[in-house]
N, C-alpha and C positions, 0 to 999 in steps of 0.2 A: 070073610072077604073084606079087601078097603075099606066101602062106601058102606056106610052106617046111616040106617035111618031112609035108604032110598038115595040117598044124597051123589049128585054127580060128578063133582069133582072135588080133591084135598090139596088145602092147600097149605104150606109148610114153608115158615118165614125161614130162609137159612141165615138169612143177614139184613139188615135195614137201614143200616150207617150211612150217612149222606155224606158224598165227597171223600170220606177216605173210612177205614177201618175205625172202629172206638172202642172203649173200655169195656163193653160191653156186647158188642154187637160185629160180626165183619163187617164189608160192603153190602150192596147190593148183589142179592143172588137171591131168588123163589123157585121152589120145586113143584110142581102141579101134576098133579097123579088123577087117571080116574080107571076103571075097568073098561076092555073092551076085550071082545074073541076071546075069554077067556085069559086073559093075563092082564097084571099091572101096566100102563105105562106111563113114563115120566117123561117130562118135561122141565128143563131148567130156564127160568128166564134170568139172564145176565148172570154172571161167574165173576165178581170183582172181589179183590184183595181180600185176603182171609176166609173167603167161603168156602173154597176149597177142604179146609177141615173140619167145616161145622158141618159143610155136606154129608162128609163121611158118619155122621151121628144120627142120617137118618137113610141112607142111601148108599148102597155100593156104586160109587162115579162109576162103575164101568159098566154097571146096568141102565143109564138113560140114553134115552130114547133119541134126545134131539137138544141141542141147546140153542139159545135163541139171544143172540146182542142185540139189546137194544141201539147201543153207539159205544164209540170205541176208545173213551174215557176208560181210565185207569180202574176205576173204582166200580165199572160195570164189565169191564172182561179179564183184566188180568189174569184172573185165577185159569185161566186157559192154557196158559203156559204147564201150571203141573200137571192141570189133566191129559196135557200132551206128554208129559212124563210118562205119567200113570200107563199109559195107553204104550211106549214105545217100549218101557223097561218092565212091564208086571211078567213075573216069571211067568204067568201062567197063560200061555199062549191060546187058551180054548179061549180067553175074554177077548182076546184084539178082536171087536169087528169097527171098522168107521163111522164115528160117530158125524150125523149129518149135523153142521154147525151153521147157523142164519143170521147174516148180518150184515151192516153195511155194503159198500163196493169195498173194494180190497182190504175185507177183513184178514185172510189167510195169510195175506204180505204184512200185513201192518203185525199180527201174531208173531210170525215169523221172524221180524224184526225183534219183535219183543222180549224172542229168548234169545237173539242175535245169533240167529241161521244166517248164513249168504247162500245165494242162488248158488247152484240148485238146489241146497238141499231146504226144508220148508216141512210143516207137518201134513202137508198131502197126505200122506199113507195112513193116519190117524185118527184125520176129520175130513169130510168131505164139506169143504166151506159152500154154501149159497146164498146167494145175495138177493137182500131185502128190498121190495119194489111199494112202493106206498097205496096203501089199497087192493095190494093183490096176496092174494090167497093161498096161506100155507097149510098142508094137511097133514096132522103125524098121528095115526091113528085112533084115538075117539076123538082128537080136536080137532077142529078149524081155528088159526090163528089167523088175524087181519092184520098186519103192521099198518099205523096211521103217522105217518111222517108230523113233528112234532115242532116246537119250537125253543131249539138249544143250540147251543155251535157246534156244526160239526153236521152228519148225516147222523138223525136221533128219531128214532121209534115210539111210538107207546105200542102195544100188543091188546088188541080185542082176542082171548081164549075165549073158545064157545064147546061145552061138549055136552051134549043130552038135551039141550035146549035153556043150559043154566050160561051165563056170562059172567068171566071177571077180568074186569078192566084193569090194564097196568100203564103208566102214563110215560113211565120214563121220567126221564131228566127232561121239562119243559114249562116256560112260560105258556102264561093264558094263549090260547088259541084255537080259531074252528076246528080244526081236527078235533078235538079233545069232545065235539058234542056226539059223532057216531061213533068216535073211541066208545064213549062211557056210558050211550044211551043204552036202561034200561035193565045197567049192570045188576048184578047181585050181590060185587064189591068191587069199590071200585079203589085200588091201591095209588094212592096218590103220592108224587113227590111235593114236599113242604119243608123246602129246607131254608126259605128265608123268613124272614120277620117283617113284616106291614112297619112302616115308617123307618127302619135301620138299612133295609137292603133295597138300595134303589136300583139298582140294576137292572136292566131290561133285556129280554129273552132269553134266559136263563134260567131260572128257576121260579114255581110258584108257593106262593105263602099259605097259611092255613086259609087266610079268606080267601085268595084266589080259587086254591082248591076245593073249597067247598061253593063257590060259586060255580065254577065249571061242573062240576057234581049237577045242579039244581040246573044250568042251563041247556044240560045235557037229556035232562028229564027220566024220569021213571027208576032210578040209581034206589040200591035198597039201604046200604050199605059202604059210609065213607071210610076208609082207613090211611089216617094220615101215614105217610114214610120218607125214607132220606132223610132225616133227620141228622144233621152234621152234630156231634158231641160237643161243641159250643153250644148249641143251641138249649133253650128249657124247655124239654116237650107238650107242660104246661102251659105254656104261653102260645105256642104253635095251634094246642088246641082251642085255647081260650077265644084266637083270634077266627078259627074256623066256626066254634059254636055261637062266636055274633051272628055268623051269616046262614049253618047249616041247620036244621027246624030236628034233626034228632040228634041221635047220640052219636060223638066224634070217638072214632078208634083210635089209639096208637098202635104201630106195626109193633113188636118187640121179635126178637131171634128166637126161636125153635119153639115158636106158636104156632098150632095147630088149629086149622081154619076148615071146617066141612062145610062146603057152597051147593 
């Protein structure tokens, strides 16, 4: 079976690259698998540029369950566009079912756009797009996922996954903010983005740094497990972490692509 050890949900970096694809790594894309009734189910949180093919290294795209945008930045949904490929053109027609996709308000137009469909035609037939309401509750069978409305530009999520009674917090793309405390209270990982730098990135609502994120960690309470992410390929992930282990009292993760994470 999956879950080894008892353990309730897997979780599988597809990509970690902050803001755009890197040398090493795609965008942002995470797959979260646990057992339920008897079968596997997955879950994808955000589909950005290049996951698309790392995906395929651990997953038949046409076997998930439910995909899940956090906002609708380039570098967390793009990769939409092929699996809408995948989905219209796979010879093999027993796979087409619609995949239910969760995100923003008019995610399915903004998509749409993306591979540059005009009305009418659109990927209706291939996903069934639904939209993310903050603090209400989505079910895809072993999970409950919470979207908490975040602090970035645009309409931006972080995702509370909850399955068997384990939690892992995903924060999305955002600055410090109350949400982020029943985001990540109690988490058992809690995947953070850190893709600025304490003193160079002054920007505000946008992005948090390693010490933000490990402060929102600790503010959040009972967190088991920090793992920094988004890490933009300019940046030193070194440094990112150095600046979260001033303020975080254990050990700082780095996300890396096609780790393997049992929660």
């Amino acid at each position: 079976t999956l879950m080894v050890g008892g353990r309730a949900m897997r979780l599988t970096i597809v990509g970690c690259s902050g803001s755009f694809a890197g040398p090493r790594s795609p965008a942002s894309c995470y797959l979260v698998q646990a057992e339920y009734e008897g079968r596997i189910w997955s879950l994808v949180l955000d589909l950005g540029n290049g996951a698309l093919g790392v995906l395929q290294r651990h997953i038949d795209p046409m076997a998930v369950d439910a995909v899940m945008l956090s906002h609708l930045h380039a570098d967390h949904c793009l990769d939409l566009c092929g699996l809408y490929v995948m989905h219209k053109y796979c010879p093999d027609p027993v796979s087409r079912t619609r995949i239910p996709v969760y995100g923003p308000r008019r995610s399915g137009e903004r998509m749409a756009r993306a591979y540059d469909l005009t009305p009418p035609d659109s990927m209706d037939s291939e996903f069934d797009f639904r939209e993310l309401a903050d603090g209400e509750v989505v079910r895809i069978g072993p999970f409950t996922v919470t979207p908490h409305l975040v602090n970035h530009p645009g309409e931006a999520y972080g995702f509370r996954v909850e399955a068997d009674g384990t939690v892992l917090a995903y924060t999305g793309d955002t600055d410090t903010c109350d949400a982020l405390k029943p985001l990540c209270h109690k988490a058992a990982l809690v995947l953070s983005d850190s893709a600025f730098i304490d003193d160079r990135d002054v920007a505000q609502g946008i992005h948090l740094s390693g010490s933000r994120a490990a402060q929102a960690a600790i503010d959040a309470g009972g967190v088991q497990r920090l793992m920094l992410t988004h890490i933009p390929s300019w940046n030193d992930p070194a440094v990112c972490r150095e600046q979260a282990a001033a303020v975080w009292p254990g050990r700082i993760e780095l996300a890396e692509a096609d780790a393997v994470h049992e929660l």
